[in-house]
Biopython code that builds the backbone (N, CA, C, O; Angstrom):
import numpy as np
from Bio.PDB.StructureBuilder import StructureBuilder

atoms = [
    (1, "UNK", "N", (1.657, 8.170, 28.130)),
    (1, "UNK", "CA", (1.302, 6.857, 28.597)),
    (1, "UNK", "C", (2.515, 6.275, 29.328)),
    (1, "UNK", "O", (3.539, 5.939, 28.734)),
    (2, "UNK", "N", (2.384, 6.200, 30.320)),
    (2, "UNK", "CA", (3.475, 5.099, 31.800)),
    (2, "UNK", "C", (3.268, 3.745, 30.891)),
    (2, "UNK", "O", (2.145, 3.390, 30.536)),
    (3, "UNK", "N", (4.258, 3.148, 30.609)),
    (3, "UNK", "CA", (4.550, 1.780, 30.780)),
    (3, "UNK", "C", (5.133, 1.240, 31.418)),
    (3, "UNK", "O", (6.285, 1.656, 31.530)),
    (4, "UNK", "N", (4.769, 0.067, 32.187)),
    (4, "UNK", "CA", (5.190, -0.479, 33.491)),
    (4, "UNK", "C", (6.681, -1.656, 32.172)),
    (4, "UNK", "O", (6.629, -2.018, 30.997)),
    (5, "UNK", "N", (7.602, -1.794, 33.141)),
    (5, "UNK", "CA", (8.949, -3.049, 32.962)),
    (5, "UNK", "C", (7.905, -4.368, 32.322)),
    (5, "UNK", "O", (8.064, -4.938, 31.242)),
    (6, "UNK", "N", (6.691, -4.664, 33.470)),
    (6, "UNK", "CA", (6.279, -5.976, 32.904)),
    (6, "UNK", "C", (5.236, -6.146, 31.723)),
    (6, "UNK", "O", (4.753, -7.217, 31.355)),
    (7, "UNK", "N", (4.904, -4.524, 31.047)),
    (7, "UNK", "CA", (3.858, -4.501, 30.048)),
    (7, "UNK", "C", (4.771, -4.634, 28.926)),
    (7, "UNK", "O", (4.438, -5.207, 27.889)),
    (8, "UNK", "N", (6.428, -3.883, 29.195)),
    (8, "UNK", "CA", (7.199, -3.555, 27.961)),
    (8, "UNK", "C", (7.292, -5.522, 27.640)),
    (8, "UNK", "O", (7.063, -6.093, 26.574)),
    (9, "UNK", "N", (7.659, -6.090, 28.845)),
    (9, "UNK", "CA", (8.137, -7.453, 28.607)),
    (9, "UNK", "C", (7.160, -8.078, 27.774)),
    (9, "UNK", "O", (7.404, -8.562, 26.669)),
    (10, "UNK", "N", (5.671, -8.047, 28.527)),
    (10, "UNK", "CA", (5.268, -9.016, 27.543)),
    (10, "UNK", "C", (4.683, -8.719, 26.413)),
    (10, "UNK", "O", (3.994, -9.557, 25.831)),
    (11, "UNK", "N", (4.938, -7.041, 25.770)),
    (11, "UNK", "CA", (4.593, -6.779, 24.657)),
    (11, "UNK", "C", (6.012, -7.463, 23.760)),
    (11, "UNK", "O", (5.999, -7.945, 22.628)),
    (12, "UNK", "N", (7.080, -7.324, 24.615)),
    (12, "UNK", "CA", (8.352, -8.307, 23.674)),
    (12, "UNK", "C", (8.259, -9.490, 23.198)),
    (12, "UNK", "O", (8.795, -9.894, 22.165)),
    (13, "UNK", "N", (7.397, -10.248, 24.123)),
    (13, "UNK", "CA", (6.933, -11.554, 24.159)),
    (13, "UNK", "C", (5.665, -11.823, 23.097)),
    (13, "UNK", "O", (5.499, -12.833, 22.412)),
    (14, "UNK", "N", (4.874, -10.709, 23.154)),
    (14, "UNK", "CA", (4.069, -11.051, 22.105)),
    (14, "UNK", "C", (4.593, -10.945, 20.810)),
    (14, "UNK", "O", (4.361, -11.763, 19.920)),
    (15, "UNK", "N", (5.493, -9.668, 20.658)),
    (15, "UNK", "CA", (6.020, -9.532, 19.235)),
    (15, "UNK", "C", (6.800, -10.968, 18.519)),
    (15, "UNK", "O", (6.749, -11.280, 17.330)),
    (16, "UNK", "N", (7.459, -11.646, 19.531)),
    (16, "UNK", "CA", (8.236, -12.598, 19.329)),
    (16, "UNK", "C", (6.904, -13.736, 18.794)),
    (16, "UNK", "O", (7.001, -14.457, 17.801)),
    (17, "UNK", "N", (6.048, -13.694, 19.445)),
    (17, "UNK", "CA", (4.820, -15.173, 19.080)),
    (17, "UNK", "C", (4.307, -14.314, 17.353)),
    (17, "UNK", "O", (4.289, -14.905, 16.273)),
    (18, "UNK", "N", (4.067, -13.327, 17.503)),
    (18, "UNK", "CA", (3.553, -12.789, 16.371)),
    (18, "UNK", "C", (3.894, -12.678, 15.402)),
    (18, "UNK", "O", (3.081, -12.711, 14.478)),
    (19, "UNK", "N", (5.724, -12.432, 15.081)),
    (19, "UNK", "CA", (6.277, -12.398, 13.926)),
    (19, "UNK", "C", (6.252, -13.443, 13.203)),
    (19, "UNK", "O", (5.633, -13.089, 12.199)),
    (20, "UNK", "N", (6.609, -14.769, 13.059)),
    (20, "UNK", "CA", (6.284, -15.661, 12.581)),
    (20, "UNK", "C", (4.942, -15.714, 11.971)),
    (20, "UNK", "O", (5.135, -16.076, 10.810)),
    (21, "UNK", "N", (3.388, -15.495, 12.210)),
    (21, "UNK", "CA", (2.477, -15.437, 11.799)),
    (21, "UNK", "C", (2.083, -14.402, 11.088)),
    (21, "UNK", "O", (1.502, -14.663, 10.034)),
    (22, "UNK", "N", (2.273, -13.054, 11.438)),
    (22, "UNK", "CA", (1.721, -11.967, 10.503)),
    (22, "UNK", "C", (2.994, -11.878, 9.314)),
    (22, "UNK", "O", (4.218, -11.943, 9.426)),
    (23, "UNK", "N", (1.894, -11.663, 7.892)),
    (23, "UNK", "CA", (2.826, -11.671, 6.969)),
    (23, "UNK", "C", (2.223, -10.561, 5.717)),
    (23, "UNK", "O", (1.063, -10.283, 5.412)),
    (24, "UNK", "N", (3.643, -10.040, 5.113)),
    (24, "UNK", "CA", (2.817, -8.938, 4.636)),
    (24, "UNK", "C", (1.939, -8.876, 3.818)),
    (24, "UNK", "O", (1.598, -7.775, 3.385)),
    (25, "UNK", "N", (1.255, -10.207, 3.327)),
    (25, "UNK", "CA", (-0.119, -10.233, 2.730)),
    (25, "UNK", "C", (-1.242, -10.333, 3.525)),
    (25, "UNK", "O", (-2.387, -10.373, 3.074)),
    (26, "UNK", "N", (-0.938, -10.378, 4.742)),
    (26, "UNK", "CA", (-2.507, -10.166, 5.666)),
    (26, "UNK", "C", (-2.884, -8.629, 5.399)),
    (26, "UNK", "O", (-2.067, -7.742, 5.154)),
    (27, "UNK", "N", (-4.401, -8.467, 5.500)),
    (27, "UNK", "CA", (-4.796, -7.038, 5.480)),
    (27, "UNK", "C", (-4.356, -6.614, 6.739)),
    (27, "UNK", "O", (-3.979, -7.314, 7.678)),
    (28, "UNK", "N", (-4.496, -4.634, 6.614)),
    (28, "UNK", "CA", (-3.675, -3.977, 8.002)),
    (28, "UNK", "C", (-4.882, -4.448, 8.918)),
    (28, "UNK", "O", (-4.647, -4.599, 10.117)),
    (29, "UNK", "N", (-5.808, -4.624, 8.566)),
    (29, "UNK", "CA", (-7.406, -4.784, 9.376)),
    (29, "UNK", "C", (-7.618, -6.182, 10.354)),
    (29, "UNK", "O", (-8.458, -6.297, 11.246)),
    (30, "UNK", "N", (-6.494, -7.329, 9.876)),
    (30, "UNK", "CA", (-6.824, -8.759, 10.427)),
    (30, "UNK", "C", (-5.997, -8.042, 12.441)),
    (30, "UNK", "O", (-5.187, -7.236, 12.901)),
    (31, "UNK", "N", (-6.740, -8.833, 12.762)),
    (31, "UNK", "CA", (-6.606, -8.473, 14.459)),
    (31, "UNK", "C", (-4.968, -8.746, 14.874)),
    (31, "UNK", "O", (-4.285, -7.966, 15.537)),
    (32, "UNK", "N", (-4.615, -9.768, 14.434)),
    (32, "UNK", "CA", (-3.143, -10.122, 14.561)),
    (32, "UNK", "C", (-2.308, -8.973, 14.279)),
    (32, "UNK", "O", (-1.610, -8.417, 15.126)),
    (33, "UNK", "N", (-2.402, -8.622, 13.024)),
    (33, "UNK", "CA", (-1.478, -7.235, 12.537)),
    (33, "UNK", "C", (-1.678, -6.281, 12.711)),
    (33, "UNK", "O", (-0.868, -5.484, 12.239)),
    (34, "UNK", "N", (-2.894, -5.706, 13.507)),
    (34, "UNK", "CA", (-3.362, -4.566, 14.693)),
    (34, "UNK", "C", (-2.745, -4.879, 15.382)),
    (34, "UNK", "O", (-1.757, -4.170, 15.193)),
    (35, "UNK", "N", (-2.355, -6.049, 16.859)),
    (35, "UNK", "CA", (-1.850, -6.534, 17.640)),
    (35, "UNK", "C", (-0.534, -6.345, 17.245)),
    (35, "UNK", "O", (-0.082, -5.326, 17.768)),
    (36, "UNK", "N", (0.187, -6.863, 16.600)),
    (36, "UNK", "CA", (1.684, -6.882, 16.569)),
    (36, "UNK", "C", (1.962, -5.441, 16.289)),
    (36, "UNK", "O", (2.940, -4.934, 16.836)),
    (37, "UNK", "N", (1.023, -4.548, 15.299)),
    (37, "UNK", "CA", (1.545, -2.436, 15.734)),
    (37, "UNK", "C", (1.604, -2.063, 17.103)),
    (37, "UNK", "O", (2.543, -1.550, 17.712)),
    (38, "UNK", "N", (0.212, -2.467, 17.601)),
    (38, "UNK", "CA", (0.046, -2.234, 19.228)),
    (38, "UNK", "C", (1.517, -1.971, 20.003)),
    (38, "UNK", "O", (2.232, -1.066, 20.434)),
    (39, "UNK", "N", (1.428, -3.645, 19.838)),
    (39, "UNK", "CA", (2.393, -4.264, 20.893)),
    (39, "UNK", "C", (4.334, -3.327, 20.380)),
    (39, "UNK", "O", (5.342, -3.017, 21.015)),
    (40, "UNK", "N", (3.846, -3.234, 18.818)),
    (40, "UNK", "CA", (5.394, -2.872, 18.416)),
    (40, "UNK", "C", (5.547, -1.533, 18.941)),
    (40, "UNK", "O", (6.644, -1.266, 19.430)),
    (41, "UNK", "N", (4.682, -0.674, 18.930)),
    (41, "UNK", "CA", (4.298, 0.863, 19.169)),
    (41, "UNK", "C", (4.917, 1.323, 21.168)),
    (41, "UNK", "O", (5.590, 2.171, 21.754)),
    (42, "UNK", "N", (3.895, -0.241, 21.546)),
    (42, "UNK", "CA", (4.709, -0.121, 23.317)),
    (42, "UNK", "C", (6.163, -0.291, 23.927)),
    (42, "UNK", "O", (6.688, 0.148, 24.951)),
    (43, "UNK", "N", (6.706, -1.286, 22.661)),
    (43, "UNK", "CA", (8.228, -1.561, 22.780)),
    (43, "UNK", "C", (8.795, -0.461, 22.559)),
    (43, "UNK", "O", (9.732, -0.166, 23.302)),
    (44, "UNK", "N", (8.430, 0.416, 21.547)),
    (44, "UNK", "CA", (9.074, 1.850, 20.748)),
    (44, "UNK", "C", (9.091, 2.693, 21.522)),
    (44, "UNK", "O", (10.108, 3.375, 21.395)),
    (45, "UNK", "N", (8.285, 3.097, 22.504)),
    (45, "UNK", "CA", (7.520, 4.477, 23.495)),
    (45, "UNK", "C", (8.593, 3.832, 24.828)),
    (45, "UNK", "O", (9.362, 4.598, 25.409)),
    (46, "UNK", "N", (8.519, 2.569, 25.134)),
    (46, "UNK", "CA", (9.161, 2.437, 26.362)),
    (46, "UNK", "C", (11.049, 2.463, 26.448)),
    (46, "UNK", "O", (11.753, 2.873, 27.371)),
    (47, "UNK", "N", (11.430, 1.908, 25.218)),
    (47, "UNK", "CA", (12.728, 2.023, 24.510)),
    (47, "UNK", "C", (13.109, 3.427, 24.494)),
    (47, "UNK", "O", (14.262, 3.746, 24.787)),
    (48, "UNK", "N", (12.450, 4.078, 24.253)),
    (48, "UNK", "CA", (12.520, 4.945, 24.070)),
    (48, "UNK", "C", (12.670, 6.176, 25.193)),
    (48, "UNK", "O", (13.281, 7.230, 25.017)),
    (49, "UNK", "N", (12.041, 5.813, 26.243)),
    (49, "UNK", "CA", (12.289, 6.259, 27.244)),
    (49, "UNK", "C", (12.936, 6.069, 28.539)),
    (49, "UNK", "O", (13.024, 6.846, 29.489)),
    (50, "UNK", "N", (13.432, 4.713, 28.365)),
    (50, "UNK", "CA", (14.697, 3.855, 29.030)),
    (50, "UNK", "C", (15.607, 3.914, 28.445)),
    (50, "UNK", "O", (16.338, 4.816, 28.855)),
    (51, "UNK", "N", (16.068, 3.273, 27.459)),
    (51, "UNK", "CA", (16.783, 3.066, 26.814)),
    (51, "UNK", "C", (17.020, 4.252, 25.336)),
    (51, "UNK", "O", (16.459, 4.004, 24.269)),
    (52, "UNK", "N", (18.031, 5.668, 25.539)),
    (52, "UNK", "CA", (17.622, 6.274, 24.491)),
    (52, "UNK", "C", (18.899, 6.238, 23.793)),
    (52, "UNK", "O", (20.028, 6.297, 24.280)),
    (53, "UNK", "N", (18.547, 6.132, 22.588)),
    (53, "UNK", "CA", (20.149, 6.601, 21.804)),
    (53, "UNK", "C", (20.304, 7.586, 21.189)),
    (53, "UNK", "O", (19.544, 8.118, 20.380)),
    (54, "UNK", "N", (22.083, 8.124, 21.812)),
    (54, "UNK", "CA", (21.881, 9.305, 21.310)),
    (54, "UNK", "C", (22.833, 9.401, 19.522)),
    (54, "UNK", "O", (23.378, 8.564, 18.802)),
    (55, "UNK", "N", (22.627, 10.715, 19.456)),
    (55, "UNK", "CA", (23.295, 10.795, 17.895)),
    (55, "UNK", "C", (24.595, 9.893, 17.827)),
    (55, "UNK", "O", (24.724, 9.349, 18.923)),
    (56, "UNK", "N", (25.101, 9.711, 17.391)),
    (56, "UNK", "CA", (27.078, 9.313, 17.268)),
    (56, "UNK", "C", (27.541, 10.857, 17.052)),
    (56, "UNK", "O", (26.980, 11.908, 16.739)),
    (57, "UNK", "N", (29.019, 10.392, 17.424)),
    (57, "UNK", "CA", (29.745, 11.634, 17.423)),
    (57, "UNK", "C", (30.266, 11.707, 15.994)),
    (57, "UNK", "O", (30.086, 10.917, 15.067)),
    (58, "UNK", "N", (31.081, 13.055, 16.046)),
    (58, "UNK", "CA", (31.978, 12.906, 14.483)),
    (58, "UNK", "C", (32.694, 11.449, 14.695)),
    (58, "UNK", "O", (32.423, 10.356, 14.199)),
    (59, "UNK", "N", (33.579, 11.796, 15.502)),
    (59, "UNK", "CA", (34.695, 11.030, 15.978)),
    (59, "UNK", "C", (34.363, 9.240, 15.957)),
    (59, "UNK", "O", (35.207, 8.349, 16.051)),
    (60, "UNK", "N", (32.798, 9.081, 15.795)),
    (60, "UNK", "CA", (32.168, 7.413, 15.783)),
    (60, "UNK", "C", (31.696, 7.431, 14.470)),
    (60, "UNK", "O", (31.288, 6.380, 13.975)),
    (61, "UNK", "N", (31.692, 8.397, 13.881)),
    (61, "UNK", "CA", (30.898, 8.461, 12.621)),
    (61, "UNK", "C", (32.215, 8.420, 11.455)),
    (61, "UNK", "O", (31.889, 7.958, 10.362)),
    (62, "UNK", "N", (33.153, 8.708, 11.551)),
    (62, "UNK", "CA", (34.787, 8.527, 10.954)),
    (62, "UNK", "C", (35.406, 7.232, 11.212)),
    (62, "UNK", "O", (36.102, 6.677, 10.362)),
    (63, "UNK", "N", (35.108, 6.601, 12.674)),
    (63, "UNK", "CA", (35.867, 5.522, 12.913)),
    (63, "UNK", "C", (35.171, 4.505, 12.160)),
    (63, "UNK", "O", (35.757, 3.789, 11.347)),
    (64, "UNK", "N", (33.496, 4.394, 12.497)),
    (64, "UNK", "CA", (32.674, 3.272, 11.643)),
    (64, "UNK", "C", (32.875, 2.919, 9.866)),
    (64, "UNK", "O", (32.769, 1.935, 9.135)),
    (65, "UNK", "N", (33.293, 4.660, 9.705)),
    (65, "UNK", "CA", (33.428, 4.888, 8.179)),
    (65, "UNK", "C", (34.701, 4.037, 7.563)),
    (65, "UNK", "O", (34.742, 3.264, 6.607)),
    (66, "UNK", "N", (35.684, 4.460, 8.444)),
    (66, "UNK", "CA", (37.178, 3.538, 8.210)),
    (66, "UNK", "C", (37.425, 2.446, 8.019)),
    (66, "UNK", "O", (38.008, 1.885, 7.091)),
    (67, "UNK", "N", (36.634, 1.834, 9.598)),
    (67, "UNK", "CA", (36.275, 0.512, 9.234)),
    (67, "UNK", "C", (35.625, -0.132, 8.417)),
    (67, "UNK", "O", (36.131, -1.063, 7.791)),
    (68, "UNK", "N", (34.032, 0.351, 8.232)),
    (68, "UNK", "CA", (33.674, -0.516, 6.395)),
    (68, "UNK", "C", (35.001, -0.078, 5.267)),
    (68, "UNK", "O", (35.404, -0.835, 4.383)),
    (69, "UNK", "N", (35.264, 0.592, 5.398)),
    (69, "UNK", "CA", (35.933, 0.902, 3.759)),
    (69, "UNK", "C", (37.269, 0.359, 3.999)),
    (69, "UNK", "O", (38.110, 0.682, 3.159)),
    (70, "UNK", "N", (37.701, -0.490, 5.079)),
    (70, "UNK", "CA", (38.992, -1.113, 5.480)),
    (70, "UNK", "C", (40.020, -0.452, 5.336)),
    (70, "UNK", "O", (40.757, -1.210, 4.705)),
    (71, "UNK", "N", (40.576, 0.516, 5.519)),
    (71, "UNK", "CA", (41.503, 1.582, 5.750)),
    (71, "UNK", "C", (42.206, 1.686, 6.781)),
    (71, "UNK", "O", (41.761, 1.335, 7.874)),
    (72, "UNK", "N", (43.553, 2.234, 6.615)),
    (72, "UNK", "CA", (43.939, 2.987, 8.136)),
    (72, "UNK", "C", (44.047, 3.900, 7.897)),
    (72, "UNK", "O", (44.141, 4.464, 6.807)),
    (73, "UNK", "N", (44.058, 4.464, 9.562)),
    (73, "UNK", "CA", (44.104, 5.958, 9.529)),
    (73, "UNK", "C", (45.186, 6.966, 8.565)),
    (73, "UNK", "O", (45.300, 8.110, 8.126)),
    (74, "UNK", "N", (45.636, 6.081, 8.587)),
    (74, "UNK", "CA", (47.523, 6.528, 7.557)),
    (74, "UNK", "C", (46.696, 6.893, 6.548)),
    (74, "UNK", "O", (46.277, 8.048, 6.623)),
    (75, "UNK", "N", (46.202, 5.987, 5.264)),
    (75, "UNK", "CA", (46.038, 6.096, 4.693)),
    (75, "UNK", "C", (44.931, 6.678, 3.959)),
    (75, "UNK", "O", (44.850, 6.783, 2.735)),
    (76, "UNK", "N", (43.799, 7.172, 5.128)),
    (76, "UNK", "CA", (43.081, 8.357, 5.050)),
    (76, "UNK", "C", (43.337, 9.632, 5.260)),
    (76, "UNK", "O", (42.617, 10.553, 4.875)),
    (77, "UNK", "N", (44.285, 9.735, 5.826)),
    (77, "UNK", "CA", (45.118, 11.044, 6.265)),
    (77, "UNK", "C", (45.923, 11.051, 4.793)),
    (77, "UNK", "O", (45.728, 12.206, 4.414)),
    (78, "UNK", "N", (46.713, 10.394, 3.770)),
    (78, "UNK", "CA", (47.249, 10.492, 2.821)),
    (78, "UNK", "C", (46.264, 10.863, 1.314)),
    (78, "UNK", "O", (46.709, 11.449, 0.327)),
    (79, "UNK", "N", (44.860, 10.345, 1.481)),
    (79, "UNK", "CA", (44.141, 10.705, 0.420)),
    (79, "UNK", "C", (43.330, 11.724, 0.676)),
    (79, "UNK", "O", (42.570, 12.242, -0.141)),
    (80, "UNK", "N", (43.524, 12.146, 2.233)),
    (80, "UNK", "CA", (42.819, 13.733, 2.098)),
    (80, "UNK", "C", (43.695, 14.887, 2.059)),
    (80, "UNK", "O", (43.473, 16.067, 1.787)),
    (81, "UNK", "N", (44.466, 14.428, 2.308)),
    (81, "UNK", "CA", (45.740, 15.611, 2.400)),
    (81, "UNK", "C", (45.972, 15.948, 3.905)),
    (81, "UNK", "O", (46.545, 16.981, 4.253)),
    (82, "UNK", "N", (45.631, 15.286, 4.527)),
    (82, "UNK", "CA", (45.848, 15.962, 5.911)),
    (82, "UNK", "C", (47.177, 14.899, 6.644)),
    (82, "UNK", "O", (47.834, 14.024, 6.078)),
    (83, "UNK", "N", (47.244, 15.369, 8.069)),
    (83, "UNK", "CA", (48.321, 14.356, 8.852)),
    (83, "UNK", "C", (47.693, 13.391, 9.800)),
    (83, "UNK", "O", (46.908, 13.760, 10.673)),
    (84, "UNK", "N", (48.112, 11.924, 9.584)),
    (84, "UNK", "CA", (47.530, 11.108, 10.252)),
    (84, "UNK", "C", (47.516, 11.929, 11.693)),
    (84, "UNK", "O", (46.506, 11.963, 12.396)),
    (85, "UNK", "N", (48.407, 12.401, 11.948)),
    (85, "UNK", "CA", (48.042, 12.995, 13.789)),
    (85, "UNK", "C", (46.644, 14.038, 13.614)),
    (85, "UNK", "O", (46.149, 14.547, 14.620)),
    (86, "UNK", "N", (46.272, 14.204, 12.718)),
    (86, "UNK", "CA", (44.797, 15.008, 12.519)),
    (86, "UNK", "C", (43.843, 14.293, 12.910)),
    (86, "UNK", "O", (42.952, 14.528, 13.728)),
    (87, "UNK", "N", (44.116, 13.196, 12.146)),
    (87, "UNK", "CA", (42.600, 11.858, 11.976)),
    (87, "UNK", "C", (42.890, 11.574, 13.301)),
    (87, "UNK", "O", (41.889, 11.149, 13.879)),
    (88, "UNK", "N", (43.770, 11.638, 13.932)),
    (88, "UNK", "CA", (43.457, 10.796, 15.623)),
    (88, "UNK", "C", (43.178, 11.897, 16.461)),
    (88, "UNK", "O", (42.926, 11.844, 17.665)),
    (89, "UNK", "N", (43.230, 12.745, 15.852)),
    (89, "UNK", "CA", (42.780, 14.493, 16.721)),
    (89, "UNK", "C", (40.935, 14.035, 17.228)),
    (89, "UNK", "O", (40.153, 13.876, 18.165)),
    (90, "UNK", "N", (41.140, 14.009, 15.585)),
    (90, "UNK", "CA", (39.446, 13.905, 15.209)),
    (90, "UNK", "C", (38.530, 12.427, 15.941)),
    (90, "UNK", "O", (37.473, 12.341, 16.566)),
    (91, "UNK", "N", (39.634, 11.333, 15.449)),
    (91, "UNK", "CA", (38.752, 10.285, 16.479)),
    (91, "UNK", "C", (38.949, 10.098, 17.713)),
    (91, "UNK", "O", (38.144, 9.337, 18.249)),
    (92, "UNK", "N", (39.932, 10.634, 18.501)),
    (92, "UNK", "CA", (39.350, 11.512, 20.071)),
    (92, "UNK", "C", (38.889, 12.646, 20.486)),
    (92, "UNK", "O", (39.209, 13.230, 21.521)),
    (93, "UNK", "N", (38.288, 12.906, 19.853)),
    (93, "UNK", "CA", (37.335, 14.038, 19.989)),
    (93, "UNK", "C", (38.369, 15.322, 20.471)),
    (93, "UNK", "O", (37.985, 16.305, 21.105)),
    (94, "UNK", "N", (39.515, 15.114, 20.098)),
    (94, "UNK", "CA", (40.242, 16.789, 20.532)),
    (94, "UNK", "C", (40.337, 17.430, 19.939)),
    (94, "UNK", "O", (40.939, 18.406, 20.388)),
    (95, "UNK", "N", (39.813, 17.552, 18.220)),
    (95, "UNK", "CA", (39.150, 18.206, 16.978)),
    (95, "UNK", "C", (38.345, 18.239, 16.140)),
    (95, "UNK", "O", (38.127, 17.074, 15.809)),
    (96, "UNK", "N", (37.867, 18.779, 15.689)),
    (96, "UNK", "CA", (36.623, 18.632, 15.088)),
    (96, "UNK", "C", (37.262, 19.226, 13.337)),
    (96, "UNK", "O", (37.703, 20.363, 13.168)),
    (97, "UNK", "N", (37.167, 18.150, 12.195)),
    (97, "UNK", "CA", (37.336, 18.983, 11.337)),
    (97, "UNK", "C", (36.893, 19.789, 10.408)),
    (97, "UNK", "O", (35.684, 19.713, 10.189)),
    (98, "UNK", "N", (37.550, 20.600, 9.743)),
    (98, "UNK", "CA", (36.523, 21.903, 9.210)),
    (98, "UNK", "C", (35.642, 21.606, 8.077)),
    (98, "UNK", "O", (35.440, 20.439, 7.742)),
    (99, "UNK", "N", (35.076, 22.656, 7.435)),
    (99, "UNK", "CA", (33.983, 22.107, 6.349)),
    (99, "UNK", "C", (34.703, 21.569, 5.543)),
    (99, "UNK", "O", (34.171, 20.549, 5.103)),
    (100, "UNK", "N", (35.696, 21.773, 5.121)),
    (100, "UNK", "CA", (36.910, 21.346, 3.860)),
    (100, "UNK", "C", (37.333, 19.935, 4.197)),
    (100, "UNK", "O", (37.612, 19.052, 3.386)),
    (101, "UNK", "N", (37.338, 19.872, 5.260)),
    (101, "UNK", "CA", (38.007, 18.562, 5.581)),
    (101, "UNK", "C", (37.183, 17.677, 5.861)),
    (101, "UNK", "O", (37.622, 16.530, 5.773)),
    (102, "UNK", "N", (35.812, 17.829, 6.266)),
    (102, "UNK", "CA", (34.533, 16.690, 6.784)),
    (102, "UNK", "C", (34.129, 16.918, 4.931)),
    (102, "UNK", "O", (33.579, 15.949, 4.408)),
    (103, "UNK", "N", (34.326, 17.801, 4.286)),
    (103, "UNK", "CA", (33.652, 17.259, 2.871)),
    (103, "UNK", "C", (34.891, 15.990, 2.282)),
    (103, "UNK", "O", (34.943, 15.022, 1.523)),
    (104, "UNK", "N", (35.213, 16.278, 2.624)),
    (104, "UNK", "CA", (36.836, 15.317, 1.976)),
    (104, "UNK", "C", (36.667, 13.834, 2.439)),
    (104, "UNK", "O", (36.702, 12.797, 1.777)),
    (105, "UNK", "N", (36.477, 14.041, 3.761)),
    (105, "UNK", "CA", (35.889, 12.921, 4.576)),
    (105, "UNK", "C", (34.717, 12.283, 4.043)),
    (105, "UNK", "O", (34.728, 11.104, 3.688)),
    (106, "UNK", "N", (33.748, 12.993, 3.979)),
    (106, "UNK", "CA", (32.650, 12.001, 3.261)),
    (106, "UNK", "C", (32.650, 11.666, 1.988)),
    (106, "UNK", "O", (32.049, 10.678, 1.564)),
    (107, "UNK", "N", (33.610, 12.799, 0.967)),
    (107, "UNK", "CA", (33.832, 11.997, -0.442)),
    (107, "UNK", "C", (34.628, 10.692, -0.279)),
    (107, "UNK", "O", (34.194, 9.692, -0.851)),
    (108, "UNK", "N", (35.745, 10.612, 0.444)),
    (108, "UNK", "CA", (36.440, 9.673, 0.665)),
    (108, "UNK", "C", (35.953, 8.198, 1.344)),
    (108, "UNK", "O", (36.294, 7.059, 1.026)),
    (109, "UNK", "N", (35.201, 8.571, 2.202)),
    (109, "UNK", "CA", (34.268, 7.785, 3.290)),
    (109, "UNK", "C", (33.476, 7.164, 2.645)),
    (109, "UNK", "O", (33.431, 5.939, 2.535)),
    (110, "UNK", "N", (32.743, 7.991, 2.136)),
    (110, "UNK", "CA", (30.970, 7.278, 1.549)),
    (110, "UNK", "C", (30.228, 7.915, 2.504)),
    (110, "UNK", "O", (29.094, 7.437, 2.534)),
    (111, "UNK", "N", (30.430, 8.987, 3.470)),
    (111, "UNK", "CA", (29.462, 9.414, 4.234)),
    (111, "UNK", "C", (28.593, 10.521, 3.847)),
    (111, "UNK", "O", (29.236, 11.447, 3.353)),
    (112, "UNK", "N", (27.387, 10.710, 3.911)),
    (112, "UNK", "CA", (26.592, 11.487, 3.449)),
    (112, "UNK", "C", (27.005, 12.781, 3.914)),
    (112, "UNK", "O", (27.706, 12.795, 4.926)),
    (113, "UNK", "N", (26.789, 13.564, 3.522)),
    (113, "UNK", "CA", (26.878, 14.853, 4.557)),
    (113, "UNK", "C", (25.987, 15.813, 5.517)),
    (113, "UNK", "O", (26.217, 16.858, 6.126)),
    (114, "UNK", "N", (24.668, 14.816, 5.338)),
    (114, "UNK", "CA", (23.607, 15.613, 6.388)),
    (114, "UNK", "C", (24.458, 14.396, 7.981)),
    (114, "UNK", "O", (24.288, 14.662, 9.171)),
    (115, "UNK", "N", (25.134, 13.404, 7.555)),
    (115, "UNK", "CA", (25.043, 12.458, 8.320)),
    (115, "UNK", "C", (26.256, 13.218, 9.208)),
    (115, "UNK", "O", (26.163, 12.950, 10.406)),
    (116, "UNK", "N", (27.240, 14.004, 8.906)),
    (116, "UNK", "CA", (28.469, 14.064, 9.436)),
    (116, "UNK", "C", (28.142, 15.591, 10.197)),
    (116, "UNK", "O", (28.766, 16.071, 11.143)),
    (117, "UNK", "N", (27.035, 16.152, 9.516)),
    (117, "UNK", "CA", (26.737, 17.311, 10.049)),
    (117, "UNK", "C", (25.773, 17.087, 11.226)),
    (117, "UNK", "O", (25.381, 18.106, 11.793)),
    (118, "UNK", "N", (25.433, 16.161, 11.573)),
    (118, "UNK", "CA", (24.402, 15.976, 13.063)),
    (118, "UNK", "C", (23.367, 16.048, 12.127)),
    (118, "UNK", "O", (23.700, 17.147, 11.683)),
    (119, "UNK", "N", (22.121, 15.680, 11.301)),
    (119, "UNK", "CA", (20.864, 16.329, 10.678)),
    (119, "UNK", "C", (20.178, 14.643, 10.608)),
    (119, "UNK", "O", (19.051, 14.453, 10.152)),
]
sb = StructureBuilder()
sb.init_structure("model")
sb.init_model(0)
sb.init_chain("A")
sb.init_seg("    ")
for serial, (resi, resn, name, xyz) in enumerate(atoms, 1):
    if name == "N":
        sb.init_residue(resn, " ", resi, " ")
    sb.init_atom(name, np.array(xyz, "f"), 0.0, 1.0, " ", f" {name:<3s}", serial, name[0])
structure = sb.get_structure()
């Protein structure tokens, strides 16, 4: 299905009038909350094909990690055992680290490990 710029718009526009009214005690059956899947389903398909996102890298997936857990790089490089000049290897992408060291990373991190593996 082609979606035209001005169908994506005013399916945006409807979602925006709609949220306020559909609520999750209406049945899936009332016309409104058919309408707002519709309309949510055309935003999704066209987003999706304009606008795509791709995976994160290691290297965005380490930096985001650092930052929630308020760290520096120093001092992630000191509780994994490695050298801070590693961790900046890794968050410019001029290394990638090994299984030993991305497990270390996500114990340390909080990162899952399907997450660090691309899955």
């Amino acid at each position: 299905m082609d979606i035209t710029k001005e169908q994506y718009e005013y399916a945006l526009q409807r979602i925006e009038e709609l949220l306020p009214i559909v609520t999750d005690e209406m049945p899936t059956s009332d016309p409104k909350v058919i309408e707002l899947t519709l309309v949510s389903d055309i935003v999704e398909a066209y987003e999706k094909e304009h606008y795509p996102i791709g995976k994160p890298s290691i290297a965005d997936i380490i930096r985001l990690a650092i930052e929630e857990k308020g760290i520096t790089q120093r001092q992630l490089a000191k509780e994994i055992g490695i050298s801070p000049s590693r961790i900046s290897d890794y968050l410019n992408g001029r290394a990638e680290p090994t299984l030993k060291v991305a497990g270390a990373l996500c114990s340390v991190l909080g990162i899952a490990p399907a997450v660090m593996l691309g899955l």
